[in-house]
C-alpha positions in Angstrom: 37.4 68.6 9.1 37.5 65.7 7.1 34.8 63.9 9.0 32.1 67.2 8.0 33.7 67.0 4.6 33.2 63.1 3.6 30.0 62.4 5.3 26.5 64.4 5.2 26.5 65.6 8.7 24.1 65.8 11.0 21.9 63.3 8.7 25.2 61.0 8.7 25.8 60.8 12.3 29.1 61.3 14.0 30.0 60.0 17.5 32.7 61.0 19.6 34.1 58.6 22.1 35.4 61.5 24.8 34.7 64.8 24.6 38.2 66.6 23.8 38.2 64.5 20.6 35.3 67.0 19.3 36.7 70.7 19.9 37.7 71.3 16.0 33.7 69.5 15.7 32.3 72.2 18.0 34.0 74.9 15.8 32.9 73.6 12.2 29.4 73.0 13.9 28.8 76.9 14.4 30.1 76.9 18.1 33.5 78.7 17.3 32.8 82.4 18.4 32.0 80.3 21.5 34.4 77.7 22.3 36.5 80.1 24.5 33.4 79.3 27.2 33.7 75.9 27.9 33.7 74.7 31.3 32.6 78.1 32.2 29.0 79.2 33.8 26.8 79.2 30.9 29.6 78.3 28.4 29.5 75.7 26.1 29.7 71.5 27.4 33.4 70.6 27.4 32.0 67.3 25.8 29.4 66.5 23.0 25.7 67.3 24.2 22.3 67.0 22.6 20.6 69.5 23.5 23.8 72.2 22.3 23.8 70.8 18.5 21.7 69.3 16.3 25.4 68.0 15.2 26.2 66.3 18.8 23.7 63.2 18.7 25.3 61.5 21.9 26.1 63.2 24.9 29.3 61.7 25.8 31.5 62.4 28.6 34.1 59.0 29.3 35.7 56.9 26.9 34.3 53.5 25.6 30.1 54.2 25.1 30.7 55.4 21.4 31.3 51.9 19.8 28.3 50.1 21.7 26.5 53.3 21.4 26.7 54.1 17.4 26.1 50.1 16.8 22.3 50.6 18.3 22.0 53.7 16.4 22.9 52.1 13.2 20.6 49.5 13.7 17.5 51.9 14.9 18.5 54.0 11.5 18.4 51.0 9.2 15.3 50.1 11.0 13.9 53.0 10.2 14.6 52.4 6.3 17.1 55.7 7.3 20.1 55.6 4.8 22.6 56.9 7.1 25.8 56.3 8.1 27.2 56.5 11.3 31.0 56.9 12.2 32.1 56.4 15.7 35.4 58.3 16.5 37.7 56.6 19.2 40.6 56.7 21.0 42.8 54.1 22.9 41.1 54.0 25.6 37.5 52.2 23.7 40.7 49.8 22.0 41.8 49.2 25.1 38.6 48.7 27.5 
């Protein structure tokens, strides 16, 4: 909750390193009446995917892309003269990899 309260999200970017790190994301994103569906036919992705939410702007599934990942999409944004910010959120397994 924190995350969507501090930063200016989906302009300020937000990337999850594994997918069960973003459930509480899903539900503050508008996907809460259907979160019950995940990993179910038709249900919502039991990870971060683009084309679900404006708010997911990696699809992710393992651990350890979010770090390399959100440094090149820093870099494209300041490129771009965006002022963004872009917050990777990982777990032990990107410390330890």
């Amino acid at each position: 909750m924190a995350l969507h309260y501090v930063y200016n999200t989906p302009f300020d970017q937000l990337i999850w390193d594994v997918g069960h790190q973003a459930y509480p994301h899903k539900i503050l994103t508008g996907r809460r009446d259907k979160i019950g569906t995940i990993r179910q036919k038709g249900g919502l992705h039991p990870f971060p995917w683009r084309g679900e939410s404006e708010y997911d702007v990696l699809s992710v599934g393992h651990s350890s892309t979010s770090i390399s990942a959100g440094i090149g999409i820093a870099v494209a944004a300041e490129k771009e003269g965006k002022d963004r910010r872009t917050v990777c959120v990982i777990g032990d397994g990107a410390i330890i990899q």
